[in-house]
C-alpha positions in Angstrom: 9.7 -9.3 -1.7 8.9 -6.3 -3.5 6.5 -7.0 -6.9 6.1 -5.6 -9.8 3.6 -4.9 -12.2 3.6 -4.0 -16.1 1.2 -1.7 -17.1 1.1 -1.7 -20.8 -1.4 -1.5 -24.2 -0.7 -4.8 -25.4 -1.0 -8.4 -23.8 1.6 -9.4 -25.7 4.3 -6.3 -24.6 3.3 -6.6 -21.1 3.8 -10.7 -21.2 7.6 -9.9 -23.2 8.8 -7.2 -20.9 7.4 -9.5 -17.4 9.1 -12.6 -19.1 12.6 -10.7 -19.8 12.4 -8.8 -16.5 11.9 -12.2 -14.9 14.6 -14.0 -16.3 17.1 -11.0 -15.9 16.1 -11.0 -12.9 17.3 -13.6 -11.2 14.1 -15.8 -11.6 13.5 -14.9 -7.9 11.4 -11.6 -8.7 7.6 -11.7 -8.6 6.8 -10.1 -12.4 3.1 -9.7 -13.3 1.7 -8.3 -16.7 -1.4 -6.3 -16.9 -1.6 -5.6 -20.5 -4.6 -5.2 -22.8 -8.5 -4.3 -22.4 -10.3 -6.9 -20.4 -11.2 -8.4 -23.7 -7.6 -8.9 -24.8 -8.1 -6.0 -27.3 -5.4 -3.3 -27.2 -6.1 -0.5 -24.3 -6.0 -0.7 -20.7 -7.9 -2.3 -17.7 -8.0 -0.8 -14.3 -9.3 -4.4 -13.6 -6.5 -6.5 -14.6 -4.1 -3.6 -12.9 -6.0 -4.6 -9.5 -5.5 -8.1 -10.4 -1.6 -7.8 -10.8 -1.2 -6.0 -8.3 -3.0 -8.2 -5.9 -1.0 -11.3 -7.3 2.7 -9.5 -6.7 2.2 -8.0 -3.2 3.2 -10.0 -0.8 2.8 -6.9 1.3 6.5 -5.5 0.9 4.3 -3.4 -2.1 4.6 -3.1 -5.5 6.5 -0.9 -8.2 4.2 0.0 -11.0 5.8 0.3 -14.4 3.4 1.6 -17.5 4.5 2.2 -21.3 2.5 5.1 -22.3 -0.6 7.6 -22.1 -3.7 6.1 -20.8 -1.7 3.0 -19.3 0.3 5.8 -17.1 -3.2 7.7 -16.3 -4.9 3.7 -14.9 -1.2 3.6 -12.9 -2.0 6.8 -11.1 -5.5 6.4 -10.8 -4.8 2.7 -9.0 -2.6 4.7 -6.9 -4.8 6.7 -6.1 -7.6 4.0 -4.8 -4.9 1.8 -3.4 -6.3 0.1 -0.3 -4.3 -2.5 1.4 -1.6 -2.4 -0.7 1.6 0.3 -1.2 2.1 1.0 -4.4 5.1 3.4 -6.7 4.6 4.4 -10.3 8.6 4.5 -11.9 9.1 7.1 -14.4 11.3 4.6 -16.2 11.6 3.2 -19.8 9.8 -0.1 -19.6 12.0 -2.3 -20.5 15.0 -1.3 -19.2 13.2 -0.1 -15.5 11.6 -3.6 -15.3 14.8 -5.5 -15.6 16.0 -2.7 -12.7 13.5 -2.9 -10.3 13.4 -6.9 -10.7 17.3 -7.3 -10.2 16.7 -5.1 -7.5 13.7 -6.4 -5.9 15.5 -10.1 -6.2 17.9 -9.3 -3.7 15.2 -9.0 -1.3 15.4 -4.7 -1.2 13.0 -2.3 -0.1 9.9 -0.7 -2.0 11.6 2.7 -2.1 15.2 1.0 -3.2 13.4 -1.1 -6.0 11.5 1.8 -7.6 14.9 4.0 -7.4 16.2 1.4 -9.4 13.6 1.2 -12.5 14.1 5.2 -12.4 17.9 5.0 -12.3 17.4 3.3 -15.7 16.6 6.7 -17.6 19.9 7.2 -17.1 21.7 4.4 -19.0 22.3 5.1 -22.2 22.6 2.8 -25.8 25.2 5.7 -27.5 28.0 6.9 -26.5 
């Protein structure tokens, strides 16, 4: 099954959004937060990326989802160093992609189909 990771500033956002995207999700997809500095301040870890993404490949790969600035410049930089693992960045709102791509990724689809999915949620929209 395809994994996904949260890239995000904050522990605590990148917990919420894995714990929502889980349980909209069907339960079944494999959600994994990497939020925070390694010292749980606010920032980013390249480390704890590495770590999530280790823990939610079972080797079908893993959609990367990241809220903003430097958390989207450690998703591409992962990317970039991936070894052993296949890895997207969706250009998605965090929320709303996460809950995609885990939907998606709990009926057992593709990489490519799950990370479609996260990005098809720029497109739904809260006003008329």
């Amino acid at each position: 099954m395809v994994g996904i990771v949260i890239i995000s500033h904050s522990r605590t956002l990148a917990e919420g959004v894995a714990e929502v995207a889980r349980a909209l999700g069907v339960g079944k997809a494999v959600v994994e937060p990497a939020g925070g500095d390694s010292e749980g301040r606010l920032g980013t870890s390249i480390d704890l990326v590495e770590q999530a993404v280790a823990a939610a490949d079972d080797g079908d790969g893993v959609v990367l989802l990241a809220d903003l600035g430097s958390s989207v410049l450690t998703a591409k930089m992962l990317i970039e160093d991936a070894v052993g693992h296949e890895v997207l960045l969706a250009d998605a709102p965090l929320v709303e992609g996460a809950v995609a791509a885990a939907s998606m990724a709990a009926t057992g689809a593709g990489l490519r189909t799950v990370h479609a999915a996260a990005e098809s949620a720029r497109e739904h929209r809260k006003t008329g």
